[in-house]
Each structure stands twice: as structure tokens, then as C-alpha cells.
N, C-alpha and C positions, 0 to 999 in steps of 0.2 A: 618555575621561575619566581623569585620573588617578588610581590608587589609594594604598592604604599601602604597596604591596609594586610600584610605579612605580617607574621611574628617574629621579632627580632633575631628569637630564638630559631627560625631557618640558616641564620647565618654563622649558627656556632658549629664547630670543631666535630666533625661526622655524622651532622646531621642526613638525614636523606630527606628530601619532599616526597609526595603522595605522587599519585599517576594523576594527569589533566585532570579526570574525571572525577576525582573522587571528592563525598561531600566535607571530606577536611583538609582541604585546600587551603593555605596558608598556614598551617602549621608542621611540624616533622613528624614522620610516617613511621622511622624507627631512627635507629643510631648504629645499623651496622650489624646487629646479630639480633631480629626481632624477637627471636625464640625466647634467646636469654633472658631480655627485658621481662618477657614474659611468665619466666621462672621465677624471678626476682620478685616478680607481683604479688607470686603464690608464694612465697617465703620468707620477705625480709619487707621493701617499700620501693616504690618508686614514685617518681615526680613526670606527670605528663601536663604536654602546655594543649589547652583546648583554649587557649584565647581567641578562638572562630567563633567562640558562639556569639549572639543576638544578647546583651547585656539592658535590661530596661528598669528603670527608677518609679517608683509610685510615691509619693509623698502627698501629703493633705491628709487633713481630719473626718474625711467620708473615700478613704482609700480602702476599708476592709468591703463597706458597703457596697461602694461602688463596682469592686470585684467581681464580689459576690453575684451581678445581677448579669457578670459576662461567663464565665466561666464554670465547668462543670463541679467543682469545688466546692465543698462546704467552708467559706474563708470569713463569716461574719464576724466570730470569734476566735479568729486566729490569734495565740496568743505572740505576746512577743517573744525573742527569743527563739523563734518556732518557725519553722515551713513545711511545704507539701508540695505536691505535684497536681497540675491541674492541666484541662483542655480546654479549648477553645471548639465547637461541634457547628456544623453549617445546619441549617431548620429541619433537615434531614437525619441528622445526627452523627452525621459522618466526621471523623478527627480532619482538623484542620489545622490545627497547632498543637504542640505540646511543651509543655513548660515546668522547671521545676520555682518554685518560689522560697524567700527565704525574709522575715519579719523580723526589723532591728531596728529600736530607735527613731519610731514613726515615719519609716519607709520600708515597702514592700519591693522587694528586688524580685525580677522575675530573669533568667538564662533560657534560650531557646534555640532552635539551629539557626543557621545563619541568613539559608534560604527559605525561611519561615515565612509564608501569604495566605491571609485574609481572606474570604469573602465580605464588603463589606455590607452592611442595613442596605442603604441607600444605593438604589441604582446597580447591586449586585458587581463592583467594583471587585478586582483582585489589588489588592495591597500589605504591605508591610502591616506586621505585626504592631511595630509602634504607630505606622499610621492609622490604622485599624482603633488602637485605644485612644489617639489621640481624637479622630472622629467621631468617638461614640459620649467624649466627655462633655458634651452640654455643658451646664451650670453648676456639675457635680463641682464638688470642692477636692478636686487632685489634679495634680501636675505629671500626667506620664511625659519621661521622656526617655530618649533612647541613649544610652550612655556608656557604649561602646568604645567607641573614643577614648574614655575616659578608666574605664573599670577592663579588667582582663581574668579571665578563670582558670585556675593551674587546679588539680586535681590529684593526691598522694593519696596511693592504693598499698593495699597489704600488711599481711599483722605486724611489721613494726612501722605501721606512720605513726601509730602515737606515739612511739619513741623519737622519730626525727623532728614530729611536730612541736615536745617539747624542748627536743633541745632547742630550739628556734624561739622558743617563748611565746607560743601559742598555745593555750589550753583547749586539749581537743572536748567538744562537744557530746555530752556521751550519747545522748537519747535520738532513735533516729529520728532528723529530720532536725535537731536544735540547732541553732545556731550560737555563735559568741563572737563579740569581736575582737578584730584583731590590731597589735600596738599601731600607731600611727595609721588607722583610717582600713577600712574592708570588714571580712565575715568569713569565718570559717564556720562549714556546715557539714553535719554530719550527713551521708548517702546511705542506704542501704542495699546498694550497687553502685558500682560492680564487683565482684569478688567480696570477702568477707568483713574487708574495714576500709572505707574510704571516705575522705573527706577532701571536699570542697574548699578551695579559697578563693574569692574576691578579693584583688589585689587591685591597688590604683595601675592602672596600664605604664605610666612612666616608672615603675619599681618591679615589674616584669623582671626583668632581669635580676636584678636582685635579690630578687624573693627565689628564684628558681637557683642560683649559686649557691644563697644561704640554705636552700633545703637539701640541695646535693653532695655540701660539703659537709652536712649533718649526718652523711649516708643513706640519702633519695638516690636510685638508681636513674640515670635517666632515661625516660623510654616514651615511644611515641605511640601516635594516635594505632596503630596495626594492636600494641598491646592492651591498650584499653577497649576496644572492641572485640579483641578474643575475650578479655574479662566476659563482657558486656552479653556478646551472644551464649557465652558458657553458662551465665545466668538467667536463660534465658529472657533478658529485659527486651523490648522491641525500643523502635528509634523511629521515631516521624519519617517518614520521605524516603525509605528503606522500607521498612516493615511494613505500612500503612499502603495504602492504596485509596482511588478516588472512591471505594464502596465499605472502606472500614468503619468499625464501629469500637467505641470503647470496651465490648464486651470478649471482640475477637482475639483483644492484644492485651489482656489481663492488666487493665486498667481501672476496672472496677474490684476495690473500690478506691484506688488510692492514688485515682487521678480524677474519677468522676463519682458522685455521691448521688447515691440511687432514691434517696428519697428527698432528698432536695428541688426546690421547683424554680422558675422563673429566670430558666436560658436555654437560648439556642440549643435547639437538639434535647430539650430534657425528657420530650417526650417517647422518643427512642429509648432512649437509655431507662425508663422504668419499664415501657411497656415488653422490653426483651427482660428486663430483671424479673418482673412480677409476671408474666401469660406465657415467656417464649425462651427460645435458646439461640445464643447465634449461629449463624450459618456454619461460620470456619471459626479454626482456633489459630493461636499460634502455636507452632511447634520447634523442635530441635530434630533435626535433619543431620546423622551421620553419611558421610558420602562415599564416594569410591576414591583412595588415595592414588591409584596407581595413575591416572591422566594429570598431564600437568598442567590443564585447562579444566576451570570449574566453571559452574555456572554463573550466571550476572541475576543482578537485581532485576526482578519482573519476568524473566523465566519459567516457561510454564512448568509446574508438576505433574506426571501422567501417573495415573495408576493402572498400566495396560495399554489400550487405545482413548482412555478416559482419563480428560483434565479435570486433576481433582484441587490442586490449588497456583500457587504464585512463588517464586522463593523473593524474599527479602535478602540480609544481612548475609553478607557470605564470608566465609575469613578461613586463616589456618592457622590451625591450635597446636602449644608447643607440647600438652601429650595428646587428644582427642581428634589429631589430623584437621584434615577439610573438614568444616561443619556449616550449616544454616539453619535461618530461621525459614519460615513459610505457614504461609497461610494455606489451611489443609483443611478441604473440607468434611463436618465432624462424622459425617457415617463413613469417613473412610478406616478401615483395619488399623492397630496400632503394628500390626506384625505384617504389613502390606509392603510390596517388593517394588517400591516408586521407582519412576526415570527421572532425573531433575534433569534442569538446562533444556537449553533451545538446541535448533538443528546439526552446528559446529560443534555443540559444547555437552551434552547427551553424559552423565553422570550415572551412576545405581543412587540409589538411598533408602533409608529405614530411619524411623522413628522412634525417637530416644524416648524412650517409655517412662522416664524421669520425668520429660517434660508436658507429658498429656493432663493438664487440669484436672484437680478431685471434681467427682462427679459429687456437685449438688445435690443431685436430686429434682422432681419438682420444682418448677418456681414457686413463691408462695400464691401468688395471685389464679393460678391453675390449683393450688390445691384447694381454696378457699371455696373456689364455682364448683368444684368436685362436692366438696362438705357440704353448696346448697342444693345440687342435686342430689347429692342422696337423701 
């Protein structure tokens, strides 16, 4: 049902909503043939509205610094023009937030999910992500605020956005992660997810509409939040509050390094994140999980994984792909088989699966800090 804080776009011409539950709640799910949209992604373009997410403003003259001294991030020298992805880690170093950031014109835009919380310093408070920055800003010289309200994220996927983006008169961004802005006020920003070409717009929220006509009548397909998370887990990218869990760590969910910067010091949780980089390996990975198609009941988020009578990990992101069927992500822990004959799902929901060998992380090797105590012992 729609809300106050709904996207416009729930009220257009075949839209469908999400189920209750789902964490993209207030925007369209698909438009009537998810598949298609889906095809369309892998082929030509499409326009999806993510105006859910968490929208926040950083502006001031000590806003890279100030970052810097929160986040897992190397952002001192962010240049302009430029973003990255970065986390926020509790003194444990457990993910707490994840963000992608985007630097334009002496303010740092940061998007996040929408039910994004905090641990905060003080008193171990649970809070919003903006309240969270907002509390930690002391004397620094930046103004975070939250400006959702105000700012909305449309998101055009597939090797012809850059043809729709310019018909529209936006110059897409080439390098990943650049940004540029766009005529009359926002940023378009280049992704390197989901699928093989996607870009980002920040649009002012009162031109939502607008923006999503003029890119569709450009020939954006329209397609909903179901096709951009088949994108998403096909990629295998992870997602906060899906993927994650109260024990994860940046290394489990192929976040290092291009959400958290390993040799960088002085935040929350950095002590984790080296000392798995340089002595140790994490527990789990993330994985790509093919399923059994023939039940028309899959598993849910947080479901155990068996291998046997032995819980070996968790599933996350669960979706259905328009060629690769049912698929998930999961957290698997790493001495398990890649050729191992898992159960996914709980007690109603009891799946097969096997693991997509694609997605098993190149083995390192050694960390270096294990090799180093090797070289002075011998």
C-alpha cells in the first residue's frame, strides 16, 4: 500500500509493490513481466526507481577529514568528481552500515539502505545513520544532514544507458566510480554494479517523475526493484541487512578492498580488518548458491545452510533469475567443498544447492603478515 514517504512512481500504469516484507518497500517490484525487464537489462537499458534509499549531504571544509576518521575508507584524498564505497564497522569490526559515496562540488553525498542503524560512541545507543554522523560531529567543520526529502536515486542499467543517458543530455561518467553533474541540480555516477554498465542519478525528489518519463521515453525500459537484484546477486555483489549478519566482517562479503582500506588506521573496527588481512583468513565467504527450480517455495533470508547434518553457513539475497533460475547468495563456511551437495532453507522451505564455482574468491594465498613471521623464523 502506499505511503507518504512512497514513490510516486507506485502509482503509475502496471506498477506492482513488493510483498509486506520486503526491504524495498515503497518502491515497484516489477511492471508485470519481471523476466522481461530482466532481459532488457542484459541487452538494451533500463530505468529502476531506488528512491528508498537513505540520501545524506556532507558539506564543509574538513568533510574529507572528518570521514575519514569514521569510516573504513581511504577518503582523505577523495578527489573531486570521484566516489567510492565505504562502511561504517562497530569496535569489533562487524559491518554496520554500508554506503556508497559520491564527491561534487564540495559536498560528499553518501546513499544507504533505508533501514541503515548505528551503534553509537556514546552509551552504545542504536541510531540512524544520519543521527549517528550527526552525533559524532563535535566542532569538526561539516554540516551532515539527511536529505532524503529532498534528493531521490533512479538507477539505468545495461549496455545502452549510455545511449538513453545521452539522449537526455547527460554526459555519462566514464571511470568507475566518477561522477559529473547533471543540467539543472544532482550527479550522475558511474557503478560497477550491477550488470556491466550502470549509472547512478541523484535527482532533486520533486523531478522524480520527470526524470524517469524523460529516460523512458529515451528507451529506458521500465523495470523494478526484482530486476535489479537479480542484476545484483548475478554479480555476485552483497547488500547490508540481507547478506550481512550480526558476525560479519568486511572480508567475508568481498569488501576489501573497495569498501574498506586495509592499511589505513584510526576507525571503528580497523583493527579487524588488518589483523584478518595481514595473520588470518575469514571464517565464511560469500558465495553464489544455484538452487533446486522444481519447488515453488525457496528459501528466506537467514536460513540455515546444511552440508549433511552439519550447519555450514546462512543464506542471504534470494531472487529468480531470467536464465540462471532460483539463485542466492550465503554465507558458507570456507573449509566447505566447492563441489558439496548443500540443503538451503529451513524446515517448510528445504531446497538442494551447489556452489557456483565462478563465485568462489581467487585464493590469495598467505596473508602477508603470516608470511613475514615465517621469513623470521626461518
Amino acid at each position: 500500500m502506499t505511503t507518504s514517504t512512497s514513490s510516486p512512481l507506485l502509482a503509475s500504469p502496471g506498477a506492482v509493490p513488493p510483498p509486506d516484507d520486503s526491504p524495498d518497500a515503497g518502491v515497484p517490484w516489477h511492471y508485470g513481466d519481471p523476466f522481461a525487464e530482466q532481459r532488457t537489462a542484459a541487452r538494451g537499458a533500463v530505468v529502476v526507481d531506488r528512491s528508498h534509499r537513505t540520501v545524506i549531504a556532507v558539506p564543509g571544509e574538513e568533510r574529507l577529514s572528518w570521514l575519514h576518521l569514521m569510516l573504513s575508507q581511504h577518503v582523505t584524498a577523495l578527489p573531486d568528481a570521484t566516489g567510492t564505497e565505504a562502511l561504517i564497522l562497530d569496535g569489533q569490526g562487524r559491518v554496520e552500515a554500508h554506503m556508497v559515496l559520491a564527491h561534487l562540488d564540495g559536498t560528499v553525498w553518501l546513499d544507504s539502505e533505508a533501514s541503515t542503524t548505528v551503534t553509537g560512541a556514546i552509551g552504545g545507543r542504536t541510531e540512524s545513520l544520519s543521527g549517528y554522523l550527526e552525533g559524532m560531529r563535535f566542532w569538526s567543520k561539516v554540516e551532515p544532514r539527511d536529505v532524503t526529502a529532498d534528493w531521490a536515486l533512479l538507477s539505468v542499467a545495461g549496455p545502452e544507458a549510455d545511449t538513453v543517458l545521452a539522449a537526455v543530455g547527460v554526459e555519462p561518467p566514464a571511470a568507475r566510480y566518477a561522477v559529473t553533474a547533471l543540467p539543472g541540480g544532482g550527479l550522475a555516477r558511474r557503478m560497477p554494479w550491477p550488470g556491466r554498465n550502470t549509472v547512478d542519478l541523484l535527482v532533486p525528489r520533486p523531478e522524480l517523475v520527470s526524470w524517469w518519463e524523460r529516460l523512458t521515453e529515451a528507451g529506458a525500459r521500465r523495470a523494478g526493484s526484482w530486476a535489479f537484484e537479480a542484476l545484483r546477486v548475478e554479480s555476485f555483489r552483497p547488500r547490508q541487512g540481507l547478506d550481512t549478519d550480526n558476525r560479519s566482517i568486511p572480508h567475508e562479503l568481498g569488501w576489501v578492498p573497495s569498501a574498506a582500506h586495509v592499511s589505513k588506521g584510526c576507525y571503528r573496527g580497523q583493527e579487524t580488518v588488518s589483523k584478518v588481512h595481514n595473520v588470518g583468513k575469514p571464517p565464511r565467504r560469500l558465495l553464489l548458491l544455484h538452487l533446486d527450480g522444481s519447488s515453488e517455495v525457496l528459501p528466506e533470508t537467514g536460513d540455515p545452510v546444511t552440508d549433511g547434518d552439519r550447519a555450514v553457513g546462512r543464506v542471504g539475497s534470494v531472487i529468480r533469475h531470467h536464465e540462471l533460475g532460483p539463485i542466492a547468495l550465503a554465507l558458507i563456511k570456507r573449509n566447505v567443498p566447492i563441489d558439496a551437495e548443500l540443503t538451503v532453507g529451513g524446515e517448510d522451505r528445504r531446497v538442494a544447492g551447489s556452489i557456483d564455482p565462478d563465485s568462489v574468491p581467487a585464493d590469495t594465498g598467505e596473508p602477508p603478515g603470516r608470511v613475514a613471521a615465517q621469513r623470521l623464523r626461518g
